[in-house]
C-alpha positions as a printed Julia matrix, in Angstrom:
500×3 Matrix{Float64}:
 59.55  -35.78   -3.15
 60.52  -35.48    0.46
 61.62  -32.07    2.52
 62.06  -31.04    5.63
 60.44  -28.61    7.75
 60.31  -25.98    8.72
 61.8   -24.43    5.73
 62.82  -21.31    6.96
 64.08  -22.02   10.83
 63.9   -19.52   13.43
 62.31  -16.12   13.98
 59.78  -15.93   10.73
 56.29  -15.61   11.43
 53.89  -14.5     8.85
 54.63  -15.52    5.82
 53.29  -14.6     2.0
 54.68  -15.66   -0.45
 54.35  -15.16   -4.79
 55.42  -16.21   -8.01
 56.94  -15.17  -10.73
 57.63  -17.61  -13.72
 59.8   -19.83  -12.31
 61.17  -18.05   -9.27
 59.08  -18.06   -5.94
 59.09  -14.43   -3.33
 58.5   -14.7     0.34
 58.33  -12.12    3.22
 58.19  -12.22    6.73
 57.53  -10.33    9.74
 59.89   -8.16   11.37
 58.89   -6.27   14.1
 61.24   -3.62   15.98
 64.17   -4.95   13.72
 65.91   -2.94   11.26
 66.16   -3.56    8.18
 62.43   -4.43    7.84
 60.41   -7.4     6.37
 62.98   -9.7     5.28
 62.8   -10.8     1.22
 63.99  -14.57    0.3
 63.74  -15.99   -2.91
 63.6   -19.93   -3.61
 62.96  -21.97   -7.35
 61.64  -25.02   -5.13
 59.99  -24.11   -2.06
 62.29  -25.62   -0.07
 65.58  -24.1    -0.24
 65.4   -20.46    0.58
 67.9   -17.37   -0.1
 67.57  -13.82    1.31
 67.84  -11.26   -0.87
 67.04   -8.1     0.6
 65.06   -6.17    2.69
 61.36   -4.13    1.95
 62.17   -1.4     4.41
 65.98   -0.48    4.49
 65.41    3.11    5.16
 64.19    5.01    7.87
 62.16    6.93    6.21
 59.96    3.63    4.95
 60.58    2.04    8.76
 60.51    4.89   11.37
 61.06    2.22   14.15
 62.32    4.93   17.34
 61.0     4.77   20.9
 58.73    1.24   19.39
 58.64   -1.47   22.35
 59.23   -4.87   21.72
 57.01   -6.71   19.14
 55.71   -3.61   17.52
 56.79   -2.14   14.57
 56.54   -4.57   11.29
 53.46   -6.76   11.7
 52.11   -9.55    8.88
 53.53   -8.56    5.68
 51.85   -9.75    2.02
 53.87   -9.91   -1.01
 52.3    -9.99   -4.21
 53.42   -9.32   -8.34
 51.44   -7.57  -10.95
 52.17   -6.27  -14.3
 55.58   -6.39  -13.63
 55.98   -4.97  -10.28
 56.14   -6.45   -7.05
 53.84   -4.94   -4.01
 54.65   -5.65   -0.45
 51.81   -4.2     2.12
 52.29   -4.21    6.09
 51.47   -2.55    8.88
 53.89   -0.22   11.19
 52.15   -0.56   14.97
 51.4     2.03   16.18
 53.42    5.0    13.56
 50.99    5.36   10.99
 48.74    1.64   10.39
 49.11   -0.09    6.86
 51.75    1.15    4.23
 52.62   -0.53    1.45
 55.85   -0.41   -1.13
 56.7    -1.68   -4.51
 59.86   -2.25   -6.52
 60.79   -3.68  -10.16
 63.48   -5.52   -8.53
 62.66   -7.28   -5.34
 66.52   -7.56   -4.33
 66.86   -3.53   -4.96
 65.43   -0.46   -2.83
 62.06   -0.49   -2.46
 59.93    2.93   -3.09
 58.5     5.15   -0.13
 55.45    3.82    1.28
 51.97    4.33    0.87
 49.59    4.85    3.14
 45.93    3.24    3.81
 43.71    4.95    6.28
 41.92    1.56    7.25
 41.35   -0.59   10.56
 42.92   -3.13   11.97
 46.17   -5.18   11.03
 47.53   -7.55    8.88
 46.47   -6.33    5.22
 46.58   -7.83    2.27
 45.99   -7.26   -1.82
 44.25   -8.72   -4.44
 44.62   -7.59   -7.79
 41.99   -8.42   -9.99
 40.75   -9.09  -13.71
 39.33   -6.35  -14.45
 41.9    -4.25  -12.96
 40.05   -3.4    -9.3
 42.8    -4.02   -6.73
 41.02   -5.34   -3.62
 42.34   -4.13    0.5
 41.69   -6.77    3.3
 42.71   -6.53    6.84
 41.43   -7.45   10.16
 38.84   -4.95   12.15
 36.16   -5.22   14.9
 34.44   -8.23   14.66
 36.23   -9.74   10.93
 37.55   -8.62    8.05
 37.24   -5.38    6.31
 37.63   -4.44    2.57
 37.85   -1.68    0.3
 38.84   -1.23   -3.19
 41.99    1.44   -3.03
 43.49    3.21   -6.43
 46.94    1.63   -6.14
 48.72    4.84   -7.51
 47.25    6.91   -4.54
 45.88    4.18   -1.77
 43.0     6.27   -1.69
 39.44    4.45   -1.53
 37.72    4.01   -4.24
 34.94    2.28   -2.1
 34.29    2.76    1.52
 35.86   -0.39    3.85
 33.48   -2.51    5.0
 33.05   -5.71    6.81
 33.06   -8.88    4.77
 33.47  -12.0     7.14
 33.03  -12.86   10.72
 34.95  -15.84   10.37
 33.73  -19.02   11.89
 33.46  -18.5    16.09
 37.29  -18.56   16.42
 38.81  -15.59   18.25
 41.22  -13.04   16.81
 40.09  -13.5    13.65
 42.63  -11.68   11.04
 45.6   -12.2     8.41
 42.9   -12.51    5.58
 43.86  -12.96    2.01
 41.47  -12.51   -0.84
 41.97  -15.18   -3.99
 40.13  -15.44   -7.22
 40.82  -19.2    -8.09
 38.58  -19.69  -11.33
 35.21  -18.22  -10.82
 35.45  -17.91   -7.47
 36.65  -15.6    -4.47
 38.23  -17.57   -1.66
 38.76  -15.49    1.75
 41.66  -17.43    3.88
 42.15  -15.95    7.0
 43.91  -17.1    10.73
 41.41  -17.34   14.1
 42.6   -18.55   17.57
 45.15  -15.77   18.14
 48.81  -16.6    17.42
 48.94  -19.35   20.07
 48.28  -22.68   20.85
 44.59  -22.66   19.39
 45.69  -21.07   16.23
 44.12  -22.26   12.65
 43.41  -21.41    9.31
 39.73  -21.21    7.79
 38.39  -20.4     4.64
 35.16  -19.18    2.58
 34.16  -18.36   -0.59
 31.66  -16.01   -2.84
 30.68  -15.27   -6.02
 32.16  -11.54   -5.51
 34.66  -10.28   -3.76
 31.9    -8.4    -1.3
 30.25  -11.78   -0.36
 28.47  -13.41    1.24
 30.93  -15.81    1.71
 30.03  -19.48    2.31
 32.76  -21.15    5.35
 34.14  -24.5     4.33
 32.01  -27.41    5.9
 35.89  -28.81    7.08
 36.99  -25.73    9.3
 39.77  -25.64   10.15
 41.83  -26.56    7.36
 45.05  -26.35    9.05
 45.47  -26.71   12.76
 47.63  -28.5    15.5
 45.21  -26.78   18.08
 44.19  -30.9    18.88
 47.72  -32.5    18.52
 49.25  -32.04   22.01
 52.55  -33.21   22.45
 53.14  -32.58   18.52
 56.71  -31.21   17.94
 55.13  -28.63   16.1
 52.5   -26.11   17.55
 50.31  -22.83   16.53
 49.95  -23.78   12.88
 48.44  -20.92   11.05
 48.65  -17.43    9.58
 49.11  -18.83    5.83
 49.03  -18.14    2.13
 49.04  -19.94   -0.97
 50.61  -20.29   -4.21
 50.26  -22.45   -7.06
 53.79  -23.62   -8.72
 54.71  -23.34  -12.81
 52.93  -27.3   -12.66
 49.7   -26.12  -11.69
 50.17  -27.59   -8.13
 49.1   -25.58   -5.01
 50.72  -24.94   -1.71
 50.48  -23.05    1.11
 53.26  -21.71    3.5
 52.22  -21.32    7.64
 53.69  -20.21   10.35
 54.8   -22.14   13.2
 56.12  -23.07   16.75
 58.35  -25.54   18.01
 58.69  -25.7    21.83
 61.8   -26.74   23.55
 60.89  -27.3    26.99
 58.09  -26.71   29.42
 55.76  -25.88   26.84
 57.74  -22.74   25.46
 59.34  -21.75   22.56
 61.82  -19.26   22.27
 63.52  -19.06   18.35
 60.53  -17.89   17.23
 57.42  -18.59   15.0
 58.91  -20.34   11.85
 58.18  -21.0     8.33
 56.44  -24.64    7.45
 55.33  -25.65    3.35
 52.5   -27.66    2.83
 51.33  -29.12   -0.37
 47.6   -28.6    -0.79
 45.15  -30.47   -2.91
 41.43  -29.83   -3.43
 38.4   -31.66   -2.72
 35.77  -32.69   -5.04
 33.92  -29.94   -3.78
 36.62  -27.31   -4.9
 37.57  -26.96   -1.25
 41.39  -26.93   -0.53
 42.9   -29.76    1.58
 45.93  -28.4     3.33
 48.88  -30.85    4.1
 47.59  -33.97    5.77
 44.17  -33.29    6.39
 45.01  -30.14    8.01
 48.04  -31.44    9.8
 51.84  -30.91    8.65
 54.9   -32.48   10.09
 58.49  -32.27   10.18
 59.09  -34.6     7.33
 56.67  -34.43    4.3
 56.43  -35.07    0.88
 54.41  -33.43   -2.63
 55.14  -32.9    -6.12
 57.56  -30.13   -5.62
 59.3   -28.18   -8.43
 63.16  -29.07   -9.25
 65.15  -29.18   -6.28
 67.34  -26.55   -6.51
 69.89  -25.54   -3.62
 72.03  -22.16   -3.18
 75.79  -22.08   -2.11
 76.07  -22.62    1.58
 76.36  -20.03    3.65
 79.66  -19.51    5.15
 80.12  -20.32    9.05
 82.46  -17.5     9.51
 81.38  -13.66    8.55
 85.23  -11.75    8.73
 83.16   -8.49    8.53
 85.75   -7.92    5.73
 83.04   -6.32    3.32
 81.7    -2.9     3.03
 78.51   -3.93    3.85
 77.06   -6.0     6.26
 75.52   -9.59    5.09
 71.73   -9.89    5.18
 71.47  -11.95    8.14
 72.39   -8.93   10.19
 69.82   -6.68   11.79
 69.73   -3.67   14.11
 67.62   -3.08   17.27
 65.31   -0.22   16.07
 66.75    2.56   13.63
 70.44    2.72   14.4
 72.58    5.9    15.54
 75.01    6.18   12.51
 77.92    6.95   14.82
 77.08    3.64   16.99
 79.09    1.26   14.16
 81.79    1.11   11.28
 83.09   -1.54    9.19
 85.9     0.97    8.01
 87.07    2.34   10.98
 89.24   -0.9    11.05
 88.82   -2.92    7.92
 88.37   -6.66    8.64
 86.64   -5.79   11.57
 83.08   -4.53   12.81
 83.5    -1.71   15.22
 80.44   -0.36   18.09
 81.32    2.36   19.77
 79.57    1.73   23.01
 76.91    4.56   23.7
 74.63    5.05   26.87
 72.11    3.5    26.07
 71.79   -0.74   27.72
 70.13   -3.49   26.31
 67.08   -2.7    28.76
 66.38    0.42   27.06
 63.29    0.59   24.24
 66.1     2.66   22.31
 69.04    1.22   20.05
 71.59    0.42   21.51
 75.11   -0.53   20.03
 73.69   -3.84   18.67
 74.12   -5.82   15.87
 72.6    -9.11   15.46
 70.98  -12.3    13.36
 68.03  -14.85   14.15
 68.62  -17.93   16.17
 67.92  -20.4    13.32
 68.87  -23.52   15.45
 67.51  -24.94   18.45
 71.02  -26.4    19.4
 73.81  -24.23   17.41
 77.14  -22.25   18.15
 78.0   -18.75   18.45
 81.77  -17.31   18.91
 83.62  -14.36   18.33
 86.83  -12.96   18.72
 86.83   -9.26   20.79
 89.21   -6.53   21.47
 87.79   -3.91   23.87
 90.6    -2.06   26.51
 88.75    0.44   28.33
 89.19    1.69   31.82
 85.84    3.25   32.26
 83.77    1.44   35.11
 80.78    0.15   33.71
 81.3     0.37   30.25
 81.24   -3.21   28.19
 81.09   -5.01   25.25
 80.22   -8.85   24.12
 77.72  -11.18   22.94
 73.99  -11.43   23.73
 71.46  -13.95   23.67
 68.34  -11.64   23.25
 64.52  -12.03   23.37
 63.52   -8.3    24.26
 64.77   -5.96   26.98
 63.55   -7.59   29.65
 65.16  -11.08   28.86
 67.98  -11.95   27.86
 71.63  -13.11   28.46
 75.09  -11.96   27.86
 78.25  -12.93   28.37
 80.72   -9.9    27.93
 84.28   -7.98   28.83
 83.14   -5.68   31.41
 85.38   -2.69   33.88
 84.76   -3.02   36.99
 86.35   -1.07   39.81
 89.07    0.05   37.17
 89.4    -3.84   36.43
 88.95   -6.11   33.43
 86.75   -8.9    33.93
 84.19  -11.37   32.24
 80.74  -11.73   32.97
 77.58  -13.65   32.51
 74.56  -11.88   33.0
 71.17  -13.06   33.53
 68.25  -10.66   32.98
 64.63  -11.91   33.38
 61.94   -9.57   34.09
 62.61   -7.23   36.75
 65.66   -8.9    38.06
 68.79   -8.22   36.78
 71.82  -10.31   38.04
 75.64  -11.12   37.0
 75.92  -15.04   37.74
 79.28  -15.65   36.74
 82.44  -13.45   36.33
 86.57  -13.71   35.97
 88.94  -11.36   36.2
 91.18  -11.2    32.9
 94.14   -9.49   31.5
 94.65   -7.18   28.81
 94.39   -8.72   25.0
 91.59  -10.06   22.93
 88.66  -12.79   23.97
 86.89  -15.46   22.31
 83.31  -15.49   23.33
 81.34  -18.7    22.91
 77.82  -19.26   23.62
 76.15  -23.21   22.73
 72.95  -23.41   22.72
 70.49  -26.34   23.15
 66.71  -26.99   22.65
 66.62  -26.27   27.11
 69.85  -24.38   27.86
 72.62  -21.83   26.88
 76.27  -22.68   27.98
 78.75  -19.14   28.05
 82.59  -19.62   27.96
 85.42  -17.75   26.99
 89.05  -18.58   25.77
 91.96  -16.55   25.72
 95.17  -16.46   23.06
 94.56  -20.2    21.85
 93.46  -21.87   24.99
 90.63  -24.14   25.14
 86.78  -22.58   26.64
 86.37  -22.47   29.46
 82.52  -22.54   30.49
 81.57  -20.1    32.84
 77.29  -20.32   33.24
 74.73  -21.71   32.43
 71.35  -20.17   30.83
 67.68  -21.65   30.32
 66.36  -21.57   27.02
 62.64  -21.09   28.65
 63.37  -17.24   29.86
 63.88  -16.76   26.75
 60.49  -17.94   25.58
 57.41  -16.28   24.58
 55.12  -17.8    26.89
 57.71  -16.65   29.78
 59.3   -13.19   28.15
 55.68  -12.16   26.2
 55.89  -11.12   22.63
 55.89  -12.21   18.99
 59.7   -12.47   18.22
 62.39  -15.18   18.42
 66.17  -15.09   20.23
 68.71  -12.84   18.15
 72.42  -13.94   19.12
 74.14  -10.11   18.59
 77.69   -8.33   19.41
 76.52   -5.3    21.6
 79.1    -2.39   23.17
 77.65    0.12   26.21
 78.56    2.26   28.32
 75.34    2.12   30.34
 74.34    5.91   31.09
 77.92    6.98   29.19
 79.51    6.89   26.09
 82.49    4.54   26.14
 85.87    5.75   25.41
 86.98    2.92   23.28
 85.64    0.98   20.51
 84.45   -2.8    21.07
 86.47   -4.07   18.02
 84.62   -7.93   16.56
 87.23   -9.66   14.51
 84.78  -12.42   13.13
 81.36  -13.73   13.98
 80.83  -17.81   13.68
 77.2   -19.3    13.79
 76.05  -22.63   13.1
 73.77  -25.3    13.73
 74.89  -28.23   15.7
């Protein structure tokens, strides 16, 4: 059966994914975003729903004063005895934590903490009950055994692979496939040399024997390949008894930069005669692939339009960092999403009036309607294109000089500029931002006029390999007052996104 990838678009790296009966569990990394570590559920592997979030309060996701791509690195999801266990680790608060709920679409319990090196942990539970901590450390992976009531050691850590030569050698998960313990683990950094390698032992201590075919899954060779950076995976074996194994991702745009994010690829995975597994096409995936998937089984389309006319936001929508409370209300003015401008910018490592979802589409279309009358110079409100806060675009209503205007901003590194503005009347806007694979258009419309296009943006500022970091673009509705509060709300009728 054939699918598309990747199947989960736009900003989510990291993935881990588990099973339960029929139903399949995946998580992702999240970063300085809030809520934390994203939860989607899927009966197919392909089609994917979120249903939650790991870390919804601040006491599980203390995310203040964090800079850009820190906070929520490399989560792992797993089930046992009826529970479901999600471990992570919180860069720099307090290293790995994990949680656990009954219900992955409820609230998830307070975390605990492990006192153990490095990043990107993971859990094994095993037959005879031991449950089994990996994560990354100087020079490989380290393990302990942890009592999973307490995360206290019940053995020392201690290192347990080198890996095979590769650098950054890390995101290890532990498997007991039959008699044997596999050790999976990403080496190359999380770049274009990335790839996925794998050993095995008798024991989970070792020593563990590498594969003769390292890497099992790379792109690090396939230049020019639309997709890039393959690694970082997990696997999971299907109600059929066939295996597969979800990766991360890149797909650059332009000049050799990507800037939606790391993304989520599926791979079906076979084994050799040698009981070695054979990821995708000999370590390769593409866009379009095929494998014995499960029964396809889609979920009601999301709507283009959010009216904000719930008492809740939708999942899609995240906050820069932990949010001030009084920053945003969606009953203030039912039907519409209210920020009360603050004074803190979208240059700040704070959290600002911001409310935003992942760029899921290279080439897509944002728009929303805004009412925001102020008189205060400098205060304004609109909608951002956002990579971190030193890059990124917006195109907003701004005071100027006692005057209402538009105006598209530019921000890359250290230079700040407006590139575009228009003076306007009183009355509510239509933003519009379209976005392709190498550019960002901005336009406005006002009453029922057509847009009118003001600048235009490119995509590769946006980028990692230009604006650093491990994130993707968020497209979000944003108020300030920059150094003030404003006096008036930035009122958001509606919010349209979709792919083009």
């Amino acid at each position: 059966m054939k699918y598309a990838n990747p199947v989960i678009p736009g900003f989510h790296p990291d993935p881990s994914l588990c099973r339960v009966g029929e139903d399949f569990y995946l998580v992702t990394s999240s970063f300085e975003y809030f809520p934390g570590v994203p939860v989607y559920h899927s009966r197919d592997l392909v089609h994917w729903r979120a249903i939650g979030h790991c870390l919804s309060r601040p006491t599980q996701l203390p995310l203040t004063g964090v800079a850009a791509s820190k906070g929520i690195w490399a989560p792992t999801i797993r089930h046992h005895d009826g529970r479901f266990y999600m471990v992570t680790t919180n860069m720099p608060d307090k290293g790995h934590l994990y949680v656990h709920a009954d219900d992955p679409a409820g609230e998830w319990s307070e975390p605990i903490h492990v006192d153990q090196c490095g990043i990107d942990p993971s859990l094994l539970f095993d037959e005879d009950g031991s449950v089994y901590f990996s994560s990354n450390g100087p020079g490989g992976i380290w393990q302990s055994r942890i009592d999973i009531a307490t995360g206290q050691y019940l053995d020392k850590p201690r290192r347990i692979w080198a890996g095979t030569g590769g650098s950054h050698p890390e995101a290890p998960h532990l498997y007991r496939i039959g008699e044997a313990y596999y050790l999976m683990i990403a080496e190359g950094g999380t770049e274009y040399g990335h790839m996925e390698t794998i050993a095995r032992a008798d024991n989970p201590w070792g020593p563990f024997e590498p594969c003769p075919r390292n890497p099992i899954l790379s792109h690090r060779d396939r230049g020019g390949h639309p997709i890039q950076a393959t690694g970082h995976a997990d696997l999971v074996q299907d109600a059929a008894g066939n295996w597969w194994a979800v990766c991360l991702g890149i797909r650059p745009s332009s000049h050799r930069a990507h800037h939606i994010g790391r993304e989520t690829f599926l791979a079906p995975v076979t084994w050799d005669a040698e009981g070695w597994p054979v990821i995708g096409n000999d370590g390769t995936i593409e866009l379009e692939m095929a494998g014995p998937l499960p029964p396809a089984h889609r979920w009601p389309a999301e709507p283009t339009r959010d009216e904000f006319d719930g008492p809740r936001l939708g999942l899609a929508w995240n906050f820069l960092r932990n949010p001030y409370a009084d920053d945003w209300s969606l009953t203030e003015r039912p039907g519409w999403l209210r920020l009360k401008g603050s004074a803190v910018t979208l240059d700040d490592v704070d959290s600002p009036a911001f409310v935003g979802r992942r760029q899921q589409h290279r080439a897509c279309r944002a728009a929303t309607l805004l009412e925001f009358d102020t008189d205060q110079d400098d205060s304004e409100a609109g909608l951002t294109a956002y990579m971190n806060d030193r890059h990124h675009y917006e195109i907003a209503v701004a005071c100027r000089q006692g005057r209402r205007e538009l105006i598209v901003r530019r921000t890359i590194g250290r230079l700040s500029a407006v590139v575009a503005r228009r003076a306007i009347g009183g009355g509510p806007v239509r933003l519009e931002l379209q976005a392709e694979p190498a550019e960002y258009r901005f336009g406005f419309a006002l009453g029922d006029g057509p847009t009118e296009w003001l600048a235009v943006g490119e995509t590769r500022y946006l980028a990692s390999e230009v604006a650093g970091g491990f994130t993707g673009v968020y497209l979000a509705l944003y108020a300030t007052g920059h150094g003030r509060p404003c006096p008036a709300p930035a009122d958001f009728d509606w919010f349209d996104y979709e792919g083009t």
